[in-house]
Chimera marker file (.cmm) of the C-alpha trace (Angstrom):
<marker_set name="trace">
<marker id="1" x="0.000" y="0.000" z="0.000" r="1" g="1" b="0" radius="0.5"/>
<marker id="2" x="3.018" y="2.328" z="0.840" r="1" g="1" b="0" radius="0.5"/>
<marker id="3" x="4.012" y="1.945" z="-2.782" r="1" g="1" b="0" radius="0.5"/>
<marker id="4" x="0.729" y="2.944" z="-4.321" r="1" g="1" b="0" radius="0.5"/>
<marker id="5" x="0.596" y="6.102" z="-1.685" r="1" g="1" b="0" radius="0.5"/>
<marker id="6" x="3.711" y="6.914" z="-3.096" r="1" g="1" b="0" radius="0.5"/>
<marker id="7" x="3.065" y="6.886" z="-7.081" r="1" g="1" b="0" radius="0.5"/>
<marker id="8" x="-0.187" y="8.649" z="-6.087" r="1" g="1" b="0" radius="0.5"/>
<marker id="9" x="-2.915" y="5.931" z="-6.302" r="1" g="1" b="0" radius="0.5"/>
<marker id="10" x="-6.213" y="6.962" z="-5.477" r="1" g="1" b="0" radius="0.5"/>
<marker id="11" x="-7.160" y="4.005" z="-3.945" r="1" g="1" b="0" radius="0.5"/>
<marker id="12" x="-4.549" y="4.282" z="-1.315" r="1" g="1" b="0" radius="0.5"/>
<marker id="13" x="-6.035" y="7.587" z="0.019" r="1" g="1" b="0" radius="0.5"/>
<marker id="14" x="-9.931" y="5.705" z="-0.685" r="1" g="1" b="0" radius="0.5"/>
<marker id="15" x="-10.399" y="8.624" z="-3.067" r="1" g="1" b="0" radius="0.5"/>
<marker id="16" x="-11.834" y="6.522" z="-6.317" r="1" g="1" b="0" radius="0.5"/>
<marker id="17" x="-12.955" y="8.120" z="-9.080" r="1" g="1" b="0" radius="0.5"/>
<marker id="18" x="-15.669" y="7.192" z="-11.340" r="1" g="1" b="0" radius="0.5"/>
<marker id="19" x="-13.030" y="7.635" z="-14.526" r="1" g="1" b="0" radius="0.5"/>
<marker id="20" x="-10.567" y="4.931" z="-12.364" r="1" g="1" b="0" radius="0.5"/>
<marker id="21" x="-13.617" y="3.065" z="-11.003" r="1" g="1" b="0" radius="0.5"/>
<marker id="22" x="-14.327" y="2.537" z="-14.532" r="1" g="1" b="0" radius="0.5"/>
<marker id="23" x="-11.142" y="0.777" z="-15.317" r="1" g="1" b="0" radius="0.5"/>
<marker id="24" x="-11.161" y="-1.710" z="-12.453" r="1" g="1" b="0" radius="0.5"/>
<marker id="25" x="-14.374" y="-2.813" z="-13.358" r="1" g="1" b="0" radius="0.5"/>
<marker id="26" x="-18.184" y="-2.296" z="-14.132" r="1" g="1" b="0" radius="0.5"/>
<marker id="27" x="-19.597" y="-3.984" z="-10.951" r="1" g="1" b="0" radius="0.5"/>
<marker id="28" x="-17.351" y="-1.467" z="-9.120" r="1" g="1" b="0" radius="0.5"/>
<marker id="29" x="-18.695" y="1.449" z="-10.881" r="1" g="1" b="0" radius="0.5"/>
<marker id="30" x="-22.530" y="0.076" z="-10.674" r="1" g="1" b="0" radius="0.5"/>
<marker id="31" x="-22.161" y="-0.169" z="-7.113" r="1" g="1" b="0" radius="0.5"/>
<marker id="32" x="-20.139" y="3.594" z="-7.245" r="1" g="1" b="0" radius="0.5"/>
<marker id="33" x="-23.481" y="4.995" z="-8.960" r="1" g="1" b="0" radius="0.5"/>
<marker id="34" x="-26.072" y="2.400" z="-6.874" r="1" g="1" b="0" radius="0.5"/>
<marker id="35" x="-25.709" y="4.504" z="-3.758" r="1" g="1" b="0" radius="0.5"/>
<marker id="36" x="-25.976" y="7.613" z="-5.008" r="1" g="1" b="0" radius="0.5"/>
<marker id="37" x="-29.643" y="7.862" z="-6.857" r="1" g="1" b="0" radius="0.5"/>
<marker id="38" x="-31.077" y="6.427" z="-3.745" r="1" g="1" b="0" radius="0.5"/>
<marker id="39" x="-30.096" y="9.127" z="-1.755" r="1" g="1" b="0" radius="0.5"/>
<marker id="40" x="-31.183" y="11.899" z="-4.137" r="1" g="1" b="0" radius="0.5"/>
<marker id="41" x="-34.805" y="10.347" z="-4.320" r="1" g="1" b="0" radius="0.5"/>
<marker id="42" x="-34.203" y="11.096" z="-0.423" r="1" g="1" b="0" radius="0.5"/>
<marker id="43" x="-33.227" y="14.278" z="-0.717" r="1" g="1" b="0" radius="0.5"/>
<marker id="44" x="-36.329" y="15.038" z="-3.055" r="1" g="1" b="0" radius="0.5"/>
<marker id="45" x="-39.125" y="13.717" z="-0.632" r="1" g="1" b="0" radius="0.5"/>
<marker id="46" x="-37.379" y="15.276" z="2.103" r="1" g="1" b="0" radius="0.5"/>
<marker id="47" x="-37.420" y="18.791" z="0.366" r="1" g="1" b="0" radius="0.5"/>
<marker id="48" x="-41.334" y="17.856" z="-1.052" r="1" g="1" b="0" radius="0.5"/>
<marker id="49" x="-42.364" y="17.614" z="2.467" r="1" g="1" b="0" radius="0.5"/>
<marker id="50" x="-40.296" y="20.617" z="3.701" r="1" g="1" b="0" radius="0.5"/>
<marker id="51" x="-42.773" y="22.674" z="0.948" r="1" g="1" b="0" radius="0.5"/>
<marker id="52" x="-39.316" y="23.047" z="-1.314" r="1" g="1" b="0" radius="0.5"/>
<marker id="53" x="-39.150" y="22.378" z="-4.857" r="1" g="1" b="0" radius="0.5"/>
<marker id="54" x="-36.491" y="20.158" z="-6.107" r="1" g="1" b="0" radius="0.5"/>
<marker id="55" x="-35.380" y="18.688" z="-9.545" r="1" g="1" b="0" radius="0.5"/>
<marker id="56" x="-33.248" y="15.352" z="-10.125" r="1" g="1" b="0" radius="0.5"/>
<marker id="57" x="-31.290" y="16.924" z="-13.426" r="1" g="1" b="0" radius="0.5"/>
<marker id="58" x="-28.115" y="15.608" z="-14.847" r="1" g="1" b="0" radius="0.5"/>
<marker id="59" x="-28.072" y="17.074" z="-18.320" r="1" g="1" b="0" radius="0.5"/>
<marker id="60" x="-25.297" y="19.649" z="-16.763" r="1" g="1" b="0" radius="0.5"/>
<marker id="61" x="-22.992" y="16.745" z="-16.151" r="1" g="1" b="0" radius="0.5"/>
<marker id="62" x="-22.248" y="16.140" z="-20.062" r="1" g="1" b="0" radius="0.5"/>
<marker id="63" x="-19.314" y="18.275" z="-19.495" r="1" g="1" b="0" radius="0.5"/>
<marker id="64" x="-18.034" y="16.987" z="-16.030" r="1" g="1" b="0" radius="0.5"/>
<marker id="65" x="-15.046" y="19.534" z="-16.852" r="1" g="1" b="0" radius="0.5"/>
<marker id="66" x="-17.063" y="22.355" z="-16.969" r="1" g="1" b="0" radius="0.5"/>
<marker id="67" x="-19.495" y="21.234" z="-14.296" r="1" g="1" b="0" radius="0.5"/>
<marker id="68" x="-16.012" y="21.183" z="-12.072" r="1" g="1" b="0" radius="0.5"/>
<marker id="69" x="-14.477" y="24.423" z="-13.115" r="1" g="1" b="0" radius="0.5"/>
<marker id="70" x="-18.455" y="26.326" z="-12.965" r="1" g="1" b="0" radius="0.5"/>
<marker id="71" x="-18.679" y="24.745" z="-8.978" r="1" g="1" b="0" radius="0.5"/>
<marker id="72" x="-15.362" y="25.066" z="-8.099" r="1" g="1" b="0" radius="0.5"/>
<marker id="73" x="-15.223" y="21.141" z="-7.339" r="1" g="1" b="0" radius="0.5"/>
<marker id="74" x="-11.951" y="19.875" z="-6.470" r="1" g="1" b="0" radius="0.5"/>
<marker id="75" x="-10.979" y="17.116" z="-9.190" r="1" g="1" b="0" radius="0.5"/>
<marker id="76" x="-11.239" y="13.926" z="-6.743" r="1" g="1" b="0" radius="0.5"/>
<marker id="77" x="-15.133" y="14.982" z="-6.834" r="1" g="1" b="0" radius="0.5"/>
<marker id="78" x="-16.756" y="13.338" z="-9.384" r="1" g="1" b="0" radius="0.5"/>
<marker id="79" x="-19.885" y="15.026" z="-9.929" r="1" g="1" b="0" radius="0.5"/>
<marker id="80" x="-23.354" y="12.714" z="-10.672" r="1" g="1" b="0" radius="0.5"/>
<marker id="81" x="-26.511" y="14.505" z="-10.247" r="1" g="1" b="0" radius="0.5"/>
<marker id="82" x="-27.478" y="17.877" z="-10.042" r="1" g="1" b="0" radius="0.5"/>
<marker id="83" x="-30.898" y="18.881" z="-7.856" r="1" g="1" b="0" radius="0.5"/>
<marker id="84" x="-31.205" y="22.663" z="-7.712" r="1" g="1" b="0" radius="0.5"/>
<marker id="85" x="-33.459" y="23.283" z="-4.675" r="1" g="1" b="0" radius="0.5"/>
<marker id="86" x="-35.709" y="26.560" z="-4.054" r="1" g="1" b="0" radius="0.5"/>
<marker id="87" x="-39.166" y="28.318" z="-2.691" r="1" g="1" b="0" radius="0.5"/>
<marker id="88" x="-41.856" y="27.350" z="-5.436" r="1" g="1" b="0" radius="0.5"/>
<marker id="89" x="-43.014" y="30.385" z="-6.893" r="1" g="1" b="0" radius="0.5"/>
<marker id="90" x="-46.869" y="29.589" z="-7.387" r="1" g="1" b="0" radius="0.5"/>
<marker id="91" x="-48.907" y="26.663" z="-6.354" r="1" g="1" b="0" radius="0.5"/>
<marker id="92" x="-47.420" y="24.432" z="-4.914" r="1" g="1" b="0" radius="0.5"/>
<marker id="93" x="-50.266" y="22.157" z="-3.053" r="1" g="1" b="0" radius="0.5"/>
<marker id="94" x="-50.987" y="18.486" z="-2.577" r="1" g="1" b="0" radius="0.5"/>
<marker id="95" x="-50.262" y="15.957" z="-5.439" r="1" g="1" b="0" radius="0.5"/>
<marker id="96" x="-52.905" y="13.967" z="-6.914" r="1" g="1" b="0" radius="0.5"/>
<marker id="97" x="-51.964" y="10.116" z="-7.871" r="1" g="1" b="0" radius="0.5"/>
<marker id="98" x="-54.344" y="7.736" z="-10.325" r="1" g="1" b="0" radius="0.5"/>
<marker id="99" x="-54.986" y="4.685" z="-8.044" r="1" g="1" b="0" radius="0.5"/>
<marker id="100" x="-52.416" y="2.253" z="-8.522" r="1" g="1" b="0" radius="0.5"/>
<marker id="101" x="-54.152" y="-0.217" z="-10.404" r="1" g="1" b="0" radius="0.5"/>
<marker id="102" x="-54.508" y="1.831" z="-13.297" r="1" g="1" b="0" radius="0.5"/>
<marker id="103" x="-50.816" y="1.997" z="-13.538" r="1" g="1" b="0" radius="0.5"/>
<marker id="104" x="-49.501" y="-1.431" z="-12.791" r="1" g="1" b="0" radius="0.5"/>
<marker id="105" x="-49.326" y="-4.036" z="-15.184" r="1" g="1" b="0" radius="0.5"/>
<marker id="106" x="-48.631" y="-7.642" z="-13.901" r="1" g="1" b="0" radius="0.5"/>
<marker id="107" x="-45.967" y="-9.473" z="-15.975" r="1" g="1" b="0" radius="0.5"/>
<marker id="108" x="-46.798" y="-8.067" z="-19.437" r="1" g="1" b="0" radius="0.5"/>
<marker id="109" x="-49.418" y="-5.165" z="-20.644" r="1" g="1" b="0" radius="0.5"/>
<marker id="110" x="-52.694" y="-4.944" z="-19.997" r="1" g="1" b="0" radius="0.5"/>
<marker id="111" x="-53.006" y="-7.784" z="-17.184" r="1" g="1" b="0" radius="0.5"/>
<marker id="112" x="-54.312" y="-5.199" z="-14.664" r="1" g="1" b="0" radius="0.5"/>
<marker id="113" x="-55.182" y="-7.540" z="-11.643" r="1" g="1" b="0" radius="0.5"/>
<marker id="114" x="-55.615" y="-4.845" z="-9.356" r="1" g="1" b="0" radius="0.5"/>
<marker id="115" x="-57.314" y="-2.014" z="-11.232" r="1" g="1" b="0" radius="0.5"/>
<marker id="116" x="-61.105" y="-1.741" z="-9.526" r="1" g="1" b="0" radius="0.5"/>
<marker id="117" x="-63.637" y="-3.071" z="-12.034" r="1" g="1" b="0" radius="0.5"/>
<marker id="118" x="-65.667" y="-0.460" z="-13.193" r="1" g="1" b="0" radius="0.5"/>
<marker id="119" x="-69.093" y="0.020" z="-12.404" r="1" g="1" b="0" radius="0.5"/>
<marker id="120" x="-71.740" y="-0.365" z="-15.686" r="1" g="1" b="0" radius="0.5"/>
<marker id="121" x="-75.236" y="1.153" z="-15.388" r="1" g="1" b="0" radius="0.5"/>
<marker id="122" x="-76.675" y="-2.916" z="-15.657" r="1" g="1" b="0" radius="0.5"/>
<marker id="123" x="-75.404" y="-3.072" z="-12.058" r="1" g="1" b="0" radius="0.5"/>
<marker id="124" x="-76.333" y="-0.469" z="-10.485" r="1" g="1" b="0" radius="0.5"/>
<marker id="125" x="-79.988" y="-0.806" z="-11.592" r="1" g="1" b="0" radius="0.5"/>
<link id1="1" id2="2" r="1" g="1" b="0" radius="0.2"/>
<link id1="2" id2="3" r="1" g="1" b="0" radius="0.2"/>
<link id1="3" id2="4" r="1" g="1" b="0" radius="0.2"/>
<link id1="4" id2="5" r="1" g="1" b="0" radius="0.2"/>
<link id1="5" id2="6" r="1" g="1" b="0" radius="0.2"/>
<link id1="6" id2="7" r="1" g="1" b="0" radius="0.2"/>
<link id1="7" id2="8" r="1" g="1" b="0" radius="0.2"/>
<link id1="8" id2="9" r="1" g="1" b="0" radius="0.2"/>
<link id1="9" id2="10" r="1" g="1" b="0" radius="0.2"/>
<link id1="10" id2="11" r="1" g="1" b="0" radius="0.2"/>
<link id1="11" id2="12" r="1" g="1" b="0" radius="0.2"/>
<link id1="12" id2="13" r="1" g="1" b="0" radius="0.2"/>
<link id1="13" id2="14" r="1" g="1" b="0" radius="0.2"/>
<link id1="14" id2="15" r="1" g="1" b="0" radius="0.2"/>
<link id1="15" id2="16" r="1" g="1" b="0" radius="0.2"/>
<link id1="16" id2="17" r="1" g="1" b="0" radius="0.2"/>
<link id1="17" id2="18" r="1" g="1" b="0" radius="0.2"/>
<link id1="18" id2="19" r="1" g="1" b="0" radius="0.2"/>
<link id1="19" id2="20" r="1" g="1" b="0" radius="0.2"/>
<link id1="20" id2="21" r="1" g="1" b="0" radius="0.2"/>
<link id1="21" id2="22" r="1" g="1" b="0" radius="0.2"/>
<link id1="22" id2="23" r="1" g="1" b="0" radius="0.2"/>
<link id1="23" id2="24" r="1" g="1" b="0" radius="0.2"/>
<link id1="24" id2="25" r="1" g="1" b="0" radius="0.2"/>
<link id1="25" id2="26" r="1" g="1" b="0" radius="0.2"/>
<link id1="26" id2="27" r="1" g="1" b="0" radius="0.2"/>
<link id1="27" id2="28" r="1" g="1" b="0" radius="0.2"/>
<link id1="28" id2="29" r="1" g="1" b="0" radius="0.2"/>
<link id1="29" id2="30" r="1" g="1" b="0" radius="0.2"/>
<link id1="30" id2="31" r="1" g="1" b="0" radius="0.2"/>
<link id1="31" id2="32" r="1" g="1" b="0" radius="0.2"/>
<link id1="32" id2="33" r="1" g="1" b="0" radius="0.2"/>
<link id1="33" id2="34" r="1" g="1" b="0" radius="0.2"/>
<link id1="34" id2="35" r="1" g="1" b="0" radius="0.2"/>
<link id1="35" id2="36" r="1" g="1" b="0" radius="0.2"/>
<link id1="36" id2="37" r="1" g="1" b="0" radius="0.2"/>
<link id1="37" id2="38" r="1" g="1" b="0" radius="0.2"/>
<link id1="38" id2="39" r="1" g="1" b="0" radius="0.2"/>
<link id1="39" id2="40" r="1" g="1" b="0" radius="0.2"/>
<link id1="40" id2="41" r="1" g="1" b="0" radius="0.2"/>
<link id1="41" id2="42" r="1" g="1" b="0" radius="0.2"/>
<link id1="42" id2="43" r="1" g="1" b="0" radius="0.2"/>
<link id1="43" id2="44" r="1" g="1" b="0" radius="0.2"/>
<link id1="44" id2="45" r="1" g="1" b="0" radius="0.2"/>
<link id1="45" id2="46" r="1" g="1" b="0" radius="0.2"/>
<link id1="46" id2="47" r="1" g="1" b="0" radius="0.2"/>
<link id1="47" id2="48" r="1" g="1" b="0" radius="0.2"/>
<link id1="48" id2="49" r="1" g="1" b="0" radius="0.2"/>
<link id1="49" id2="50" r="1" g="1" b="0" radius="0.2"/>
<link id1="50" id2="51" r="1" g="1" b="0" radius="0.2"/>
<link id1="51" id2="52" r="1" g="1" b="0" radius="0.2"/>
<link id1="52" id2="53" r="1" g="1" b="0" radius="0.2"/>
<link id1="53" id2="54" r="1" g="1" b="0" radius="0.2"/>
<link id1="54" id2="55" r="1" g="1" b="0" radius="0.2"/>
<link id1="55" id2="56" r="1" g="1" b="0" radius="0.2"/>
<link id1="56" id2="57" r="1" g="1" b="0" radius="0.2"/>
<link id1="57" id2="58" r="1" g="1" b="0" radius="0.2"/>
<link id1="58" id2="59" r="1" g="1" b="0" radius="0.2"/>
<link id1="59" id2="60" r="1" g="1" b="0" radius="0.2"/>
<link id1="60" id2="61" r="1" g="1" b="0" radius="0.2"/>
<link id1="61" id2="62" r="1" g="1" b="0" radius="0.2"/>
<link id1="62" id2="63" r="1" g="1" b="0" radius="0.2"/>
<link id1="63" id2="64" r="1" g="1" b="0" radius="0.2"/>
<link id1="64" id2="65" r="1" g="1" b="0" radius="0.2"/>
<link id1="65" id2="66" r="1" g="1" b="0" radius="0.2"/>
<link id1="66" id2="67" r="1" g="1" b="0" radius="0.2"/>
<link id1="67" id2="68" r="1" g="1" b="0" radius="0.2"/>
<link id1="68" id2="69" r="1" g="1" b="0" radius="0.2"/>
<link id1="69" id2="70" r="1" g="1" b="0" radius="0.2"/>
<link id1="70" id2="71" r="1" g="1" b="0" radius="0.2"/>
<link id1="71" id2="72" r="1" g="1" b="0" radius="0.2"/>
<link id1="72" id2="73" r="1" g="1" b="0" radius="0.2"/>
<link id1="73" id2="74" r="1" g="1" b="0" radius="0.2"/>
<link id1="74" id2="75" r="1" g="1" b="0" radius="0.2"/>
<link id1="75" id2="76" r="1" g="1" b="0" radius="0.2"/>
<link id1="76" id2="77" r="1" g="1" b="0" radius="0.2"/>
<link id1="77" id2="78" r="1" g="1" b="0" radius="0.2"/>
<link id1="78" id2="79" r="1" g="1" b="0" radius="0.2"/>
<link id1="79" id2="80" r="1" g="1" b="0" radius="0.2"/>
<link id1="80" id2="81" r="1" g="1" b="0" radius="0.2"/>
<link id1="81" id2="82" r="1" g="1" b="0" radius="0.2"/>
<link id1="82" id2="83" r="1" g="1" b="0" radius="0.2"/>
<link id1="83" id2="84" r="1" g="1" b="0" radius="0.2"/>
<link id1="84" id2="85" r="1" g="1" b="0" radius="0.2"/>
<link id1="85" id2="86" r="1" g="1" b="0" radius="0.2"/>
<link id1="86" id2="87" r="1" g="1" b="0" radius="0.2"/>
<link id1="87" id2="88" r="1" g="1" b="0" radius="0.2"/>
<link id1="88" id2="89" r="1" g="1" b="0" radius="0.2"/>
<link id1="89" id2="90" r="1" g="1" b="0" radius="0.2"/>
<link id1="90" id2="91" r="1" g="1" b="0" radius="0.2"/>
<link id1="91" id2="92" r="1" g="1" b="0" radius="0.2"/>
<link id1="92" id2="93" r="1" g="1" b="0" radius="0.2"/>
<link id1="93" id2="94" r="1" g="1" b="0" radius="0.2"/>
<link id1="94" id2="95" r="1" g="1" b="0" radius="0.2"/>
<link id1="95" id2="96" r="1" g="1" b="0" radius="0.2"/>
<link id1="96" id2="97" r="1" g="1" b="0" radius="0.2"/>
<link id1="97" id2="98" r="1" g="1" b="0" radius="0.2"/>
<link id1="98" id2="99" r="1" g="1" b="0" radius="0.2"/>
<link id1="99" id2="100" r="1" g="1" b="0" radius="0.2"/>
<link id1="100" id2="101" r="1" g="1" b="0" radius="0.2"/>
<link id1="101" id2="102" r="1" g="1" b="0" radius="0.2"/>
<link id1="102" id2="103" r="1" g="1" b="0" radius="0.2"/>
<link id1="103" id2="104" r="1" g="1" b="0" radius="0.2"/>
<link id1="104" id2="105" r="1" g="1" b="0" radius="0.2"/>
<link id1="105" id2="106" r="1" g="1" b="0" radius="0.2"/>
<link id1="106" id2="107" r="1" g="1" b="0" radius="0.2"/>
<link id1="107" id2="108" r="1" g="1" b="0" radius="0.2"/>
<link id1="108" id2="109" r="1" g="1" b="0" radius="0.2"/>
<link id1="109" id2="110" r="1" g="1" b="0" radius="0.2"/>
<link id1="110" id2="111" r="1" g="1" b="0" radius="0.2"/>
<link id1="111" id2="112" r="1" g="1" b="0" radius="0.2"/>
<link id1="112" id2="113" r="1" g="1" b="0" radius="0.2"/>
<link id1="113" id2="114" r="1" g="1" b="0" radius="0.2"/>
<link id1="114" id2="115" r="1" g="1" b="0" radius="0.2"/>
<link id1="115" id2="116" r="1" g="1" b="0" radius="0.2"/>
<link id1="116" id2="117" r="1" g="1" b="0" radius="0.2"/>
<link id1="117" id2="118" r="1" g="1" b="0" radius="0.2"/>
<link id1="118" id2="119" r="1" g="1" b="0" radius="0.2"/>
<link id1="119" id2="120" r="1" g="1" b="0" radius="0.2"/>
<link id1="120" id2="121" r="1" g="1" b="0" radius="0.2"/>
<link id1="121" id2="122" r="1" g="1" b="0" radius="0.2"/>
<link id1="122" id2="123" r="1" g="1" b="0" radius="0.2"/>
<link id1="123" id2="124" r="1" g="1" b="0" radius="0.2"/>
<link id1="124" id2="125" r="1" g="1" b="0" radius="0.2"/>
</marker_set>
């Protein structure tokens, strides 16, 4: 270990990034990326129920070079996600979700075992 420390080795320090993750191997960088897009769902239902408005957005990160010099990131930072957080200017009120059955579909489309059958005028009569 002593050698790698002194050639510079990330991994010695436990600094990896996702450029040298990348050449070890694609589990490793799976798992490097698995952790993180778990947390920012966090992040969003925290700020959802703190009445902020938040935005999961990586489109910025085509140019990790830029997205470094613009944030002043050191270069052991590899950015992945960017969520700008802020006040929500107008409405910003309860959501509304279609029930759940209408939405899943069980093994392929269209098997909808747990949509609620809908009522027809026969029955109700």
């Amino acid at each position: 270990m002593a050698g790698r420390a002194l050639r510079g080795d990330p991994r010695a320090s436990g600094h990896v990034s996702a450029w040298h993750a990348a050449r070890v191997a694609p589990l490793v960088v799976t798992s490097y990326y698995g952790s993180i897009f778990p947390s920012v769902q966090n992040l969003l239902l925290a700020a959802r129920a703190a009445g902020l408005g938040a935005a999961l957005i990586t489109l910025p990160l085509w140019s990790t070079w830029l997205v470094r010099r613009v944030l002043r990131l050191p270069w052991r930072v590899t950015p992945c996600a960017v969520v700008p957080l802020g006040w929500p200017m107008g409405r910003y009120g309860p959501t509304t979700r279609r029930p759940v059955g209408d939405v899943v579909h069980l093994d392929r489309y269209g098997d909808q075992p747990f949509k609620t059958p809908q009522l027809r005028r026969s029955d109700v009569t």
